[in-house]
C-alpha positions as CSV (number, residue, x, y, z in Angstrom):
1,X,0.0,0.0,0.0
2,X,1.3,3.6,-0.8
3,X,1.9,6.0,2.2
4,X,0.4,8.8,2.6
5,X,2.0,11.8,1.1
6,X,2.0,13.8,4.1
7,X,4.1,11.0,5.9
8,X,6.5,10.6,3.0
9,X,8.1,14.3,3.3
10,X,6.8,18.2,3.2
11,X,4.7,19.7,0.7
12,X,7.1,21.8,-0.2
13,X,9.3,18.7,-1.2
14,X,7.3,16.2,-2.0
15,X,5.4,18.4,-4.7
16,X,8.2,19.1,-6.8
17,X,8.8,20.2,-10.7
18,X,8.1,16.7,-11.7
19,X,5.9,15.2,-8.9
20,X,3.8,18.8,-9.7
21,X,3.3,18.4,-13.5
22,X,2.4,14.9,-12.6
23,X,-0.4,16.1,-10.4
24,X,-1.8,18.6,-12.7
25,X,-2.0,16.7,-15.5
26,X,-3.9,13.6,-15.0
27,X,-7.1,13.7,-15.9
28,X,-8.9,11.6,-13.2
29,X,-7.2,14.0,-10.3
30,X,-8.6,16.8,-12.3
31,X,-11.9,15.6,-12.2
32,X,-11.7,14.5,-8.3
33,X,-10.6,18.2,-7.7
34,X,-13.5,20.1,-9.7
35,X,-15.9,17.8,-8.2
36,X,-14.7,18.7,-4.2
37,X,-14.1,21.9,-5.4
38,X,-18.1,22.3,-6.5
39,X,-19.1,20.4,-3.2
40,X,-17.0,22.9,-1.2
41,X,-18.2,25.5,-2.8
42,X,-22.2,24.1,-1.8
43,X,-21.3,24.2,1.6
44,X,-19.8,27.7,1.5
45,X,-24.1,28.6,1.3
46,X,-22.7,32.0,-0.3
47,X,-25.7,34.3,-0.6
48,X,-27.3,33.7,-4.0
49,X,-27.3,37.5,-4.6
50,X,-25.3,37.4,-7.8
51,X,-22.4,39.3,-6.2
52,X,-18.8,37.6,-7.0
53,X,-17.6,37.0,-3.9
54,X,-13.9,36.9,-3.1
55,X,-12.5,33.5,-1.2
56,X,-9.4,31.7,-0.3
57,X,-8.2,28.8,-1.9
58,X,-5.8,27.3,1.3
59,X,-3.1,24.8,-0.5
60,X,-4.3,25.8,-3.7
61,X,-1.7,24.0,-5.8
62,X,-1.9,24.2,-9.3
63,X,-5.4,26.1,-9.5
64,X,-7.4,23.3,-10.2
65,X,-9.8,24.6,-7.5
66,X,-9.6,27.6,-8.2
67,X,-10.8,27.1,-11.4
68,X,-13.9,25.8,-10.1
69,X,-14.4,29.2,-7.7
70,X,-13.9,31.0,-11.3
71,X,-15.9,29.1,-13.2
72,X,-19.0,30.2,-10.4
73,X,-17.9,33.9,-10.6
74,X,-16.2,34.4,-7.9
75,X,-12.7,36.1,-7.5
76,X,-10.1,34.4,-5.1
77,X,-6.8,34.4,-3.3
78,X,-4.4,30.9,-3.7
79,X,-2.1,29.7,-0.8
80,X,0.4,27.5,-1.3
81,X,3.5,26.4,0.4
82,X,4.9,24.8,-2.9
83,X,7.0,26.7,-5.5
84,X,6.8,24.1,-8.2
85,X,2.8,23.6,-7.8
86,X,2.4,27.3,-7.6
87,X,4.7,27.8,-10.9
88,X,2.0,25.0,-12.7
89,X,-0.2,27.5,-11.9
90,X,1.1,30.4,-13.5
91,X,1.5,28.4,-16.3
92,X,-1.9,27.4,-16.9
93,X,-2.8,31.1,-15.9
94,X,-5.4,30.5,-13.7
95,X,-7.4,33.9,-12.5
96,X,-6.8,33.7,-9.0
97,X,-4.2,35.8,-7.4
98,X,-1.5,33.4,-6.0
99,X,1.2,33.7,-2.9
100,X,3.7,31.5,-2.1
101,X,2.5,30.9,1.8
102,X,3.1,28.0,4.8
103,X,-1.0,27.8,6.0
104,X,0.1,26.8,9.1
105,X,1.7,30.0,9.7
106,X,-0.5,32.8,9.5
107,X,-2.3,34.0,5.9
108,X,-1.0,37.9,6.6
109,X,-4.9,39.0,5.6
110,X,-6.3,41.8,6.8
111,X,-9.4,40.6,9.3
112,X,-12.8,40.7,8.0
113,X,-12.0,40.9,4.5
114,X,-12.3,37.2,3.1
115,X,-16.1,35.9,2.4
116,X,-15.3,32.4,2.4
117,X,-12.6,29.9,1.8
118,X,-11.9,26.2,1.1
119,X,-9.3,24.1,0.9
120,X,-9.0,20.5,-0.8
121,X,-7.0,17.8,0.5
122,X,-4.4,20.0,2.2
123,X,-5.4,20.3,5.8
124,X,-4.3,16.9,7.1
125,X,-0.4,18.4,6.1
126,X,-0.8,20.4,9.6
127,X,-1.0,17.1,11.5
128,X,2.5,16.4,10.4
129,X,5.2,18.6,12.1
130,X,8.1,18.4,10.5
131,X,10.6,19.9,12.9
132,X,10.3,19.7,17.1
133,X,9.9,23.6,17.2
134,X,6.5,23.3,14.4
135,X,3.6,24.6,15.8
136,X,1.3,24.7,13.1
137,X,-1.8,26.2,13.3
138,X,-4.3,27.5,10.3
139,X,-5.4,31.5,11.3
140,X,-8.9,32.6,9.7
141,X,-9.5,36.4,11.2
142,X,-9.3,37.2,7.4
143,X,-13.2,35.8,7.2
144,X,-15.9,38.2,7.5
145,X,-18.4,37.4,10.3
146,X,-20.4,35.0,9.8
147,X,-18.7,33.7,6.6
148,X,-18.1,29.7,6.2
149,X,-14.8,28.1,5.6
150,X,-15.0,24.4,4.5
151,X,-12.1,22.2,4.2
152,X,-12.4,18.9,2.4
153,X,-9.8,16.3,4.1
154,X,-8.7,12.9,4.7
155,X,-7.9,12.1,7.8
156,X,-5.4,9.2,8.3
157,X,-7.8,8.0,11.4
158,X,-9.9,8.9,14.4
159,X,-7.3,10.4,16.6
160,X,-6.1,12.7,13.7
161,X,-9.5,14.2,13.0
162,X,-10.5,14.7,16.8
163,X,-7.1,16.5,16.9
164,X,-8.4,18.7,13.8
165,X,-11.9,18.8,15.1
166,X,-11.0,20.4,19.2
167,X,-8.1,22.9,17.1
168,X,-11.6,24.1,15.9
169,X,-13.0,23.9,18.7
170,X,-10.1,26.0,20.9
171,X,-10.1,28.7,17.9
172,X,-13.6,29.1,18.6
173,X,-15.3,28.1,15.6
174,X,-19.1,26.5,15.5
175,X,-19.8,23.7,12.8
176,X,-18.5,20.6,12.4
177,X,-18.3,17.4,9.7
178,X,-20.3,16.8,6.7
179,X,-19.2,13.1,6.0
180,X,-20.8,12.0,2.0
181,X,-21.0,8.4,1.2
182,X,-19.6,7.3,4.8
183,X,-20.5,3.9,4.0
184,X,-18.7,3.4,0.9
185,X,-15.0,3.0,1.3
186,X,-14.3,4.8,-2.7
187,X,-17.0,7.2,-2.4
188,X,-16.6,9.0,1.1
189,X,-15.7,12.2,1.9
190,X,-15.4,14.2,4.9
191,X,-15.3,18.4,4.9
192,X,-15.0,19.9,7.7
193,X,-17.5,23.0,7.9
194,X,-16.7,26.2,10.0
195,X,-18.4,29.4,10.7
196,X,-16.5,32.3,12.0
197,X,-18.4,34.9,14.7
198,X,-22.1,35.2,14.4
199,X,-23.9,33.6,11.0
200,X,-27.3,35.4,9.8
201,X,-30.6,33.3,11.1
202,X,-31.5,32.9,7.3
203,X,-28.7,30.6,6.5
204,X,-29.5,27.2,6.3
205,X,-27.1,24.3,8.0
206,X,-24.1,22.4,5.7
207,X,-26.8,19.2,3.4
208,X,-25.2,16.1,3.2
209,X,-25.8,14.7,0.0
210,X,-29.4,12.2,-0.4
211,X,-27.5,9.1,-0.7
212,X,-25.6,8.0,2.2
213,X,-24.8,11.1,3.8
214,X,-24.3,12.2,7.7
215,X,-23.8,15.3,9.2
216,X,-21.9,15.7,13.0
217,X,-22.6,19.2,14.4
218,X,-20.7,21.0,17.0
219,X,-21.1,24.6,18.2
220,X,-21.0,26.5,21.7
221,X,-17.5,27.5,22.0
C-alpha cells in the first residue's frame, strides 16, 4: 500500500517540478478536484445575490480549485507552500491571485476581509510537524463574520480528526463534519464545515448529500 503523502516528506518537497506536473495533469485528479471543489463551494451557502464574492483557496496547488471558484464567478486568493505547484499554476494562468505561503503560519490577511474559503485535500499536512519547534496552526481572522470556511480532508484515522476537530473547537469556531458516502469505502468524503463569529438566522445548516450522507454538528464554544 502507498503511504500517505504527508508521511513521506513536506509539501514543499514532495510536490516538486516533476511530482507537480504529474499532479496537474492527470485527468482523473482533475476531475476528483473540480468535483470537491463544486461540493465545497455548496457548503460555502454564499448568498445567492449574484455578487462575486472573493474566497481563499488554502493549499491551492496548481489552481485546479480555483478554477472551479472561477468558473462560479467568484474572485479568489491561492495559498500554497509549494514553489513548483504554484509555478503550474502560473502556467496554466489560472485567475486567481497566487502567494507563495506556509497555512500553518499565519495567511497575513487583513481581518474581515475574506467571504469564504476552502481548501482541498491539504489540511491533514498540519498534523505532520516536520521539525520539534513546528507549531502549526491555520489562522482565519481574514473571514468576514459570519462567513463559512469548508475544508475537504482525509484524515489518516480517528485520533487525527478529533485532533483537527477540538483545534476548531479551541479557535472558537461552530460547525462541524459533513461526511458524503460514509458507508462506501471509494466514495466517502469528509469536509470539515466552520463558521466564523455570528452567522445570519437565514442561512441554512451544511446538506449532506441524499445518498448515504451524515452530518456531526458542534457549536458552543
Amino acid at each position: 500500500m502507498a503511504s500517505r503523502p504527508e508521511v513521506v516528506a513536506p509539501p514543499e518537497i514532495f510536490y516538486d517540478d516533476a511530482e507537480a506536473r504529474k499532479y496537474t495533469s492527470s485527468s482523473r485528479i482533475v476531475q476528483i478536484q473540480a468535483t470537491l471543489s463544486e461540493r465545497a463551494l455548496e457548503l460555502l451557502a454564499l448568498p445567492d445575490d449574484g455578487v462575486p464574492k472573493l474566497l481563499l483557496d488554502i493549499g491551492c496547488g496548481s489552481g485546479l480549485s480555483g478554477e472551479t471558484l472561477s468558473e462560479n464567478g467568484h474572485h479568489w486568493i491561492g495559498f500554497d507552500i509549494s514553489p513548483s505547484m504554484l509555478n503550474v499554476a502560473l502556467e496554466r494562468e489560472v485567475e486567481g491571485d497566487l502567494l507563495l505561503n506556509d497555512m500553518g503560519q499565519g495567511l497575513g490577511l487583513r481581518p474581515g476581509v475574506i467571504d469564504g474559503a476552502i481548501s482541498i485535500s491539504a489540511v491533514q499536512w498540519l498534523c505532520n510537524a516536520d521539525k520539534s519547534s513546528h507549531n502549526p496552526r491555520l489562522r482565519l481572522k481574514c473571514l468576514a463574520n459570519g462567513a463559512r470556511a469548508v475544508f475537504q480532508l482525509y484524515p489518516e484515522n480517528i485520533d487525527q480528526r478529533e485532533l483537527i476537530l477540538n483545534a476548531a473547537m479551541r479557535a472558537g469556531f461552530a460547525g462541524g463534519i459533513v461526511v458524503d458516502f460514509p458507508h462506501s469505502s471509494k466514495r466517502r468524503k469528509e469536509f470539515l464545515v466552520l463558521t466564523c463569529g455570528q452567522r445570519s438566522t437565514n442561512a441554512s445548516m451544511p446538506k449532506v448529500l441524499p445518498i448515504s450522507g451524515l452530518a456531526v454538528i458542534f457549536s458552543g464554544f
